[in-house]
C-alpha positions as semicolon CSV with decimal commas, in nm:
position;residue;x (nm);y (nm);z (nm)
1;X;0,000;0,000;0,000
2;X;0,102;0,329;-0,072
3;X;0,177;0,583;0,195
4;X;-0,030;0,844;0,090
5;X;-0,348;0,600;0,082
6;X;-0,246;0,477;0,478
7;X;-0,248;0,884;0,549
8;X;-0,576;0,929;0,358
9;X;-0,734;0,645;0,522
10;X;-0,593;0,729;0,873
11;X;-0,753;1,138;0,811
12;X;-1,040;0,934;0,700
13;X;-1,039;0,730;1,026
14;X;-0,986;1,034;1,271
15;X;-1,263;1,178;1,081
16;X;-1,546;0,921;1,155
17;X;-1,308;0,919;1,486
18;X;-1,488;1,295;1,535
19;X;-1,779;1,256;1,442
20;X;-1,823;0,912;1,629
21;X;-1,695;1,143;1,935
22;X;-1,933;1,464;1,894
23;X;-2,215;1,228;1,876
24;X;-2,121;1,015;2,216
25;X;-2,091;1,374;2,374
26;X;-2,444;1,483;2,166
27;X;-2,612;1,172;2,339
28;X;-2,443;1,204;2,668
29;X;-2,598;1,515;2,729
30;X;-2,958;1,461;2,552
31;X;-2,991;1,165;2,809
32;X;-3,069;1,425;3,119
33;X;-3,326;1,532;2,921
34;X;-3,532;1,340;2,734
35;X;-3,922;1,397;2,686
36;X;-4,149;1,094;2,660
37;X;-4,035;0,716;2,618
38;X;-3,701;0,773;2,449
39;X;-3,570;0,886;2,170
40;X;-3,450;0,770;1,798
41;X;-3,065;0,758;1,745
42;X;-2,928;0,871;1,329
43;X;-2,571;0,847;1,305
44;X;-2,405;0,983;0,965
45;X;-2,778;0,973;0,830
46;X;-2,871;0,603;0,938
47;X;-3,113;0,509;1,184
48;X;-2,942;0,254;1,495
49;X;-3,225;0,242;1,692
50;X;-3,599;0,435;1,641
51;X;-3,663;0,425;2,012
52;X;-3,392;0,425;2,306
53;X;-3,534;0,428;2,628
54;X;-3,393;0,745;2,855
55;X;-3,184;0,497;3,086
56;X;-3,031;0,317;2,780
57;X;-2,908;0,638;2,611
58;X;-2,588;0,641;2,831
59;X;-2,494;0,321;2,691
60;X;-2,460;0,428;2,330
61;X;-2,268;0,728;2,406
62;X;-2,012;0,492;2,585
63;X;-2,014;0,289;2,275
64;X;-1,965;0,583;2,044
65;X;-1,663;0,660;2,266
66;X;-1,521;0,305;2,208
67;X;-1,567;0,311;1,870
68;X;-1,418;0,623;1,799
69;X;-1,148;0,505;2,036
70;X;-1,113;0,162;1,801
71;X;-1,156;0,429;1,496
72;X;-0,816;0,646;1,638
73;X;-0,565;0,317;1,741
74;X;-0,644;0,171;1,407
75;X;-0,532;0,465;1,199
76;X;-0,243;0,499;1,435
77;X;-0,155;0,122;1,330
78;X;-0,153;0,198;1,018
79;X;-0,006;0,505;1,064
80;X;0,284;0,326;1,236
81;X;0,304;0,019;1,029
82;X;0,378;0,299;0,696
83;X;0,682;0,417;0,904
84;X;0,796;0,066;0,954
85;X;0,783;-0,021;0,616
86;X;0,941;0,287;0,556
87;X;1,256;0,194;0,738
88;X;1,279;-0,136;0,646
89;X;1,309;-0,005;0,313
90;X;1,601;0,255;0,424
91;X;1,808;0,043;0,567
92;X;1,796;-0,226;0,315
């Protein structure tokens, strides 16, 4: 693989890394204050779940955290695994 595609694909990971993020935060603090039964839950234009009950909000805000966390070390692998390859190549 080229190293320009493994930066592209790690800006493309810390990306969907932010915007995995905002919404964690986004959901974290909608859960304090949620009118009626629940609520429905779009991420990047695709519905996860039409109805979330208010005490099972929290839950997908922690796992939008992971995954953006999973999102970040996996660009840095590949990230790091360029610059490996990268050196092998020097000092052959």
């Amino acid at each position: 693989m080229n190293v320009v595609f493994r930066y592209i694909i790690f800006g493309l990971l810390s990306i969907f890394a932010i915007l995995m993020i905002s919404k964690g935060t986004e959901l974290w603090l909608v859960a304090a204050n949620v009118n009626g039964d629940g609520i429905g839950i779009q991420f990047l234009g695709l519905e996860i779940n039409d109805q979330v009950s208010a005490k099972e909000i929290s839950r997908y805000a922690i796992g939008f955290f992971i995954a953006s966390l999973v999102a970040i070390v996996g660009g840095f692998f590949v990230i790091a695994r360029s610059s490996v390859k990268t050196n092998e190549r020097s000092v052959n």
